[in-house]
N, C-alpha and C positions, 0 to 999 in steps of 0.2 A: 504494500500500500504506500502510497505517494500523494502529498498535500499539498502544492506551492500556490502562494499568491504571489500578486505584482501589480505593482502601480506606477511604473515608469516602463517605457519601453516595450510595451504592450505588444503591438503590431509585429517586432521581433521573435517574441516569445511563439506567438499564434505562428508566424511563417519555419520558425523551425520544427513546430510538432504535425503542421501539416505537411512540410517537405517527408516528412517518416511514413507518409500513407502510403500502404502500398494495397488497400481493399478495398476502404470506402470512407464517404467523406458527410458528413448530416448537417448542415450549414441555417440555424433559423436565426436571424437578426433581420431586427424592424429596420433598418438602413445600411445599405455596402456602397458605398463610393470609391474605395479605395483600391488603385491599381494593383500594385504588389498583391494584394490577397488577394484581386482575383484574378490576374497572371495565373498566382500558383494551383488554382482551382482548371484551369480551364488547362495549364500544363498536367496534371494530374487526368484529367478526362481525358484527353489525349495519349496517357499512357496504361488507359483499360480500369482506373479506377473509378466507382459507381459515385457522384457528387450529385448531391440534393440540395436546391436550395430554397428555406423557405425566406421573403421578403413582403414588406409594404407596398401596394401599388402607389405610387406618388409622384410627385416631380422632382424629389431629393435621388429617387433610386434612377428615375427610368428618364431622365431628359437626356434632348439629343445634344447629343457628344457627351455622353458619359459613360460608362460602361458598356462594354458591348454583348450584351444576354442573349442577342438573338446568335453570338458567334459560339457564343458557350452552349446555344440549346443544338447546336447546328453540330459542336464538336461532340455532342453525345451526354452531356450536363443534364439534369430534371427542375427547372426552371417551374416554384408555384407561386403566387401574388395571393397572401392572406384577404381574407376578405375586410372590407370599410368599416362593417358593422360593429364586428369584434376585433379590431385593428392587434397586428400578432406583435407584440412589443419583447420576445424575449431576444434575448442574445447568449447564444451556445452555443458549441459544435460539439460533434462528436466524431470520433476521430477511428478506424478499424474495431469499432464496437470495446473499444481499451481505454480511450482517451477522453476525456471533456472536459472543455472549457467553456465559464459558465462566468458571469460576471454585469457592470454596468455597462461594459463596451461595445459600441456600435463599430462597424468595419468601417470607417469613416475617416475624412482628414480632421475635422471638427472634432471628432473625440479624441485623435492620435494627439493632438495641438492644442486645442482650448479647456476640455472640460478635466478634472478630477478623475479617473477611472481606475476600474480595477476588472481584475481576472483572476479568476483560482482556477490552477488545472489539476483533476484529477485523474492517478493511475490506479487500476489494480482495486475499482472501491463499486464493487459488480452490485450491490442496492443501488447504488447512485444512478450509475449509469442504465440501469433497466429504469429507471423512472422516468431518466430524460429520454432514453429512446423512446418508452410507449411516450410521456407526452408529442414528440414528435411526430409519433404514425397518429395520435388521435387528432394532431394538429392538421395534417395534410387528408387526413382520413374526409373530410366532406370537399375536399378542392380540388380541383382539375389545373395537369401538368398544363405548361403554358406554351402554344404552338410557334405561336407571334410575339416576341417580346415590343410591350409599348415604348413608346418613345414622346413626352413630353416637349413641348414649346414652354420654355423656362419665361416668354415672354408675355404668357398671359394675364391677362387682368386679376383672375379669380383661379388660385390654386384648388381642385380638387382636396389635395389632403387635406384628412380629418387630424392633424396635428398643426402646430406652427412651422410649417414648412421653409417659409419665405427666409424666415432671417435663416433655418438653419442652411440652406442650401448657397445661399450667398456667402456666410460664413468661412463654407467648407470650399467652396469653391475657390475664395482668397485663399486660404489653407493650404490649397495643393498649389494654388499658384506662387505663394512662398516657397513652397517645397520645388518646387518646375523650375523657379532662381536660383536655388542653390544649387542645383545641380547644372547652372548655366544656360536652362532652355527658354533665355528672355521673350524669343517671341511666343513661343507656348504659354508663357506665363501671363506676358500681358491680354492675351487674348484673355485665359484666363480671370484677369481682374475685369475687362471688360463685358463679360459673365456677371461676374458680383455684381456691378455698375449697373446694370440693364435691370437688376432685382433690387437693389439699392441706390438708385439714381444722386443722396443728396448725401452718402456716407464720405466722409472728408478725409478720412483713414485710407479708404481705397482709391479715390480720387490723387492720395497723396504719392501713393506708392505706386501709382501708374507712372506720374511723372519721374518719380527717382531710380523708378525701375529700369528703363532706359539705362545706353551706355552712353546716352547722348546728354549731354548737360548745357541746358541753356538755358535764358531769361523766358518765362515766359509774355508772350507781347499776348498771346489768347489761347484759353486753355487748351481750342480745339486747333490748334498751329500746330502740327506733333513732327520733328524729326525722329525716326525711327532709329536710323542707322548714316552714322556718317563714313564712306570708306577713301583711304589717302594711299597712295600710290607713288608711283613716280611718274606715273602717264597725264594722273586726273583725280580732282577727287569730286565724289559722288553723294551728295546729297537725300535718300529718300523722306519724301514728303508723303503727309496725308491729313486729311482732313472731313469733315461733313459739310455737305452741298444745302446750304439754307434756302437762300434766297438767290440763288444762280451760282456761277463763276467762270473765271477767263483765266487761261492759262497763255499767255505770249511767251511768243518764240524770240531766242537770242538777237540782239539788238532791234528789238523794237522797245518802244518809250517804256514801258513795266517790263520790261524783261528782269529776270531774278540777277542777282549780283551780290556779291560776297565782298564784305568791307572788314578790313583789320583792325577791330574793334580798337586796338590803342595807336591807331596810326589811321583816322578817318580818312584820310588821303588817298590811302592804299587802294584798292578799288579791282575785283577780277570780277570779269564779264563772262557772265553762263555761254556753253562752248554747246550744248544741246541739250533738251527735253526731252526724255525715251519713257517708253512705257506708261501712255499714261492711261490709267487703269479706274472704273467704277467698281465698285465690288469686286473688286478682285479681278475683274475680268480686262482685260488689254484691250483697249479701244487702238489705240495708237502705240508702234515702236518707235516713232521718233518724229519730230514734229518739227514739219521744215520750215526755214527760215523767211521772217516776215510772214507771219501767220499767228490768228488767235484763235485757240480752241475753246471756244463760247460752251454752257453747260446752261439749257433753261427748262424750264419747268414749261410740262407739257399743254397744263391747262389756261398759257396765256401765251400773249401774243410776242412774235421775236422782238427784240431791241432793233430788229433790221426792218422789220416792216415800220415801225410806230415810226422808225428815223426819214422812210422813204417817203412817207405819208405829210411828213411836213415841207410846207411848203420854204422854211429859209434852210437849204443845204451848207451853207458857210460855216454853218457852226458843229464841233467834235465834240463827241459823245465822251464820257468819265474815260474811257477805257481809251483814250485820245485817237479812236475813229469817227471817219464819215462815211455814209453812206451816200451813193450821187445816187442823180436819175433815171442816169444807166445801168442801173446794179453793179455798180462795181465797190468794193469797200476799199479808201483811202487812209492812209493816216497823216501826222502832219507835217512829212516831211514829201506829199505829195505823190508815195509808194505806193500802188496798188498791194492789198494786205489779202492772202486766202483766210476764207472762213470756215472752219468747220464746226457744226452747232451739234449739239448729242442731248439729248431729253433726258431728264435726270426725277427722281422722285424727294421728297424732304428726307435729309436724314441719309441720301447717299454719302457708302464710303469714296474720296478720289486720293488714290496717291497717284507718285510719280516720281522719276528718278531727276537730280538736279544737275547736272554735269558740269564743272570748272576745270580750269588747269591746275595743274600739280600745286599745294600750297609751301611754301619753307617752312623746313622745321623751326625755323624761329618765331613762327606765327604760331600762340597758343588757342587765341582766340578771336572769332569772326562773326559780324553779322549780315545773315540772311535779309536782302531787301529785295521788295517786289517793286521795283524803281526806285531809283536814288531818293527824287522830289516825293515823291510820297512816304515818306519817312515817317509822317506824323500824321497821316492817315487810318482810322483804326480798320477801315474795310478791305486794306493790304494783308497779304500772308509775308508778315515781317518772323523774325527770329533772333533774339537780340544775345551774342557772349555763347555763342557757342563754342563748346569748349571740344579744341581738337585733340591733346595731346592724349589724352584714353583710347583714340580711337587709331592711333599712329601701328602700321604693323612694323614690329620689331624689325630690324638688318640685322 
């Protein structure tokens, strides 16, 4: 007979007594968020052992992009969703009919991170272990194995669960996204905070560590101004941008009037001029590989009228629009040094994502820091995507 508790280090303890199955696996907790544990569950089904698992149907367990149950049902796994009524709150396992661990612990980043927990694992203690087993065949004994695993929109208005779901799922989700940083996987992480964010829109905590999270370090001129990644070279160095499309936006191409331009913060003088605009991307998706010169790529909302019509409509052409274009009467779009300008317009909805890669020439290593300006003269403009002390020397790849 064997008795151990634990209260630090939990999630360790669990992955080594379940790495020892070589039969079977009984798995009932009211929440599993968490990778590693079920990595080893679905490596374990994969190698002929019988895993059960019972869970909460909810948006903590089953939203999209969280665990993947339909690959575990798919690798041979018995996937069951307790029912709403009597919600299944325990957390056990049992382990080759030898082993159980039994405790306040949810398979969770939230419990691994935030809360108090504990586990007792018991060997060799055959009353115990017959109890939790039948409770567990009378627990699945009225419920049906699960074909389809659900999948949650985390974006919804009104959480189904019959718990406080919201903060815990936002919680957990920061959670693993600290855990995603220290193991270096920035953009998985911040995506991840951006998760929290969308369940926690006003938390100043996550909002914080989005920003610091970055390897990128700058002023910020507007929250939603985000340098992602800055990379330095001896070719060039490249800028990624992104942002949300509110109320439109214009992306100009290398030497026209708002063309982007990178100034040496302690040397205002200093002055390099964007060398090309590549990739420039809606959701993720590439509209454009590179955006040729003397050209604006205009971004409007669908449900109104272009900036190009309302300009042609009027009747005094002499006068340049914010974006220091004209429109003639000819349909041609000018700017004001008299250039015929191509236009490309793309329909966009509130709330689209746009990056886009920033291209300059190579910076000196004597240059720590620079700022991003969407025209010089518009400097003091809040409706520019400025970027003020960005700091390069983090981002320098080692000689």
């Amino acid at each position: 007979m064997q008795i151990n508790s634990y209260f630090k280090n939990i999630r360790s303890e669990i992955l080594e007594e379940l790495n020892l199955s070589t039969e079977s696996i009984q798995v009932a907790v009211a929440w599993f968020t968490n990778h590693e544990l079920f990595d080893i569950l679905c490596e374990k089904v994969s190698n002929g052992v019988k895993v059960e698992l019972i869970i909460i149907d909810d948006e903590i367990n089953n939203r999209i992009g969280g665990l993947n149950f339909q690959q575990f049902i798919k690798l041979g796994g018995t996937l069951i969703y307790g029912n709403t009524e009597n919600p299944m709150h325990n957390k056990f396992c049992i382990i080759d009919n030898k082993v159980l661990i039994n405790g306040s612990y949810n398979w969770t980043y939230f419990a691994e991170s935030i809360n108090f927990e504990n586990i007792t694992i018991f060997k060799g203690v055959s009353d115990i272990l017959s109890a939790f087993r039948q409770e567990f065949e009378d627990i699945k004994a009225n419920l049906k194995k699960v074909v389809v695993a659900k999948q949650y929109d985390i974006n919804i208005e009104n959480f189904t669960s019959v718990l406080d779901a919201r903060n815990y799922l936002a919680t957990d989700i920061y959670q693993f996204a600290l855990e995603e940083e220290r193991k270096g996987n920035t953009q998985n992480s911040l995506s991840l905070i951006n998760l929290s964010l969308n369940l926690k829109p006003n938390d100043e905590k996550y909002i914080q560590k989005r920003f610091e999270i970055r390897s990128v370090v700058y002023k910020k001129w507007n929250e939603d101004y985000i340098i992602d990644k800055v990379e330095l070279n001896d070719t060039e160095t490249i800028l990624h941008f992104r942002t949300h499309i509110e109320n439109g936006a214009w992306i100009h191409s290398p030497n026209a009037k708002f063309a982007w331009k990178l100034r040496n913060t302690q040397n205002i003088n200093q002055i390099f001029n964007c060398k090309s605009i590549k990739n420039i991307a809606l959701n993720g998706k590439v509209l454009m590989t590179e955006l040729p010169d003397i050209s604006v790529f205009s971004f409007k909302h669908p449900t109104s009228e272009s900036n190009k019509t309302e300009e042609v409509k009027e009747d005094n052409q002499t006068d340049f629009n914010e974006q220091g274009l004209k429109y003639t009467k000819d349909g041609k779009t000018v700017d004001e040094k008299g250039r015929n300008v191509k236009l490309f317009e793309q329909n966009f909805t509130n709330n689209d994502e746009l990056t886009c890669e920033i291209h300059f020439p190579p910076i000196n290593d004597a240059i720590n820091y620079v700022d991003l300006l969407e025209g010089i003269e518009a400097i003091d403009k809040t409706n520019h995507w400025h970027c003020f002390d960005i700091e390069l020397n983090r981002n320098r790849i080692e000689k």
